[in-house]
Structures are given as C-alpha cells and as structure tokens.
N, C-alpha and C positions, 0 to 999 in steps of 0.2 A: 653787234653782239660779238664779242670775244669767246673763242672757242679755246682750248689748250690743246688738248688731244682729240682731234678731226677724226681720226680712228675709230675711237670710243663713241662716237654720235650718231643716229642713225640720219641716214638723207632726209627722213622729216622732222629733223625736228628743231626746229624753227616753228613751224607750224605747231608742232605738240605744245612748246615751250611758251606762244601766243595761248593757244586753248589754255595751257595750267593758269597764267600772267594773268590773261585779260576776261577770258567768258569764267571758265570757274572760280577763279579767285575774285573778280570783279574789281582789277586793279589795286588789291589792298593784299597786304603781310595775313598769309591765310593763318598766322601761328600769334601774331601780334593786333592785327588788324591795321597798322600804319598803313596810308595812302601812297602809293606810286608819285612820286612827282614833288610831294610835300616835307614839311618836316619834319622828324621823327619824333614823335612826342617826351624821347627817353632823350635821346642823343642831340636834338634839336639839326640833325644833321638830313641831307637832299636822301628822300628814299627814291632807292634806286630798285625795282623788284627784280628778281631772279629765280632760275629757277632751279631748283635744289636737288639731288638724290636723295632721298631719303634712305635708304638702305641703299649701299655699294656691292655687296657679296654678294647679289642673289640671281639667278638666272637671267633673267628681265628686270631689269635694273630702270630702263626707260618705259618700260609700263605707267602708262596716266599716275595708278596707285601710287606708285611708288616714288611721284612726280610732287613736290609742295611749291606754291609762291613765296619766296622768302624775302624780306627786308634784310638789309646788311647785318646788319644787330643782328640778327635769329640766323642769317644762314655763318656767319663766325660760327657764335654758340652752339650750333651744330656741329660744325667741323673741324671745334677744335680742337678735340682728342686726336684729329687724325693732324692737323697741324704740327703741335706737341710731338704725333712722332716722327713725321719727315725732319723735325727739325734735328731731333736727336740723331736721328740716322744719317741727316748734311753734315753736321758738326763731327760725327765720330770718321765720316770716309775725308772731310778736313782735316781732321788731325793725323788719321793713315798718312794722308799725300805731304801732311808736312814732312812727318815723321821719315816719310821715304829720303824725301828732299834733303834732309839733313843729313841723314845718312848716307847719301849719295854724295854729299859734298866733299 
C-alpha cells in the first residue's frame, strides 16, 4: 500500500482500509460493482480497489462513513475536480519560477 502523506493517516488504518476493501465492500467497486483482481468491465483494465475519501473538509475525514471501496475508474472520477485544480495551481507556480528565472537572467 502506497501512502502520500503518513501524516494524514491514522496508525489504523490499514486495518480500516481492509474492513472498507474486503468485509464491507466484499472486494468489489462499492460505486461500480467491478471485482478486485479482475477486469474492469468498462475499461477492460486489472481492478485494483482502493480506498477513497469521500468528503476531505470534514472533521473525521477517516470515519468508516466517510470511507468508500473505489475501483480506479470511480476513484479518478471522484477526484477529478480536485485533480483539475492542483494541476492549475503546479502550472501557474511553473510559470512564477520561469518567470523569475528569466528575469533573473
């Protein structure tokens, strides 16, 4: 399991992220229903499950609730409004640091 920010995770959850994965979801896309391990019936592509935030801004963020099993397909599509903006916000501090650079030259 790939974590980003170890910060942000609570020491259980691995554990939570099995219980959302495997007993409540029952190893299938709780949003899609694709299989763990198979191929995606859209994409034809290895479902890999995950487990998702569903809401970010809210007190308990890692609350079960707030916790989905997502296939690749459905956790994108989820996240990609907030994709959309880091990418605008990489791009715009990109052109700051060219900008600097050039003008520094």
């Amino acid at each position: 399991m790939i974590i980003l920010n170890k910060d942000f995770y609570p020491d259980d959850w691995a554990l939570r992220s099995y219980f959302v994965r495997i007993i409540r979801a029952k190893n299938k896309c709780e949003w899609c229903k694709a299989e763990n391990g198979k191929p995606h019936p859209i994409t034809g592509s290895k479902v890999i499950l995950t487990t998702a935030h569903i809401f970010d801004d809210i007190d308990r963020p890692h609350n079960l609730l707030n916790l989905a099993a997502l296939c690749q397909k459905c956790h994108l599509n989820h996240d990609k409004r907030k994709h959309v903006r880091n990418r605008k916000i990489n791009r715009e501090k990109k052109d700051k640091q060219i900008l600097l650079l050039t003008n520094n030259v």
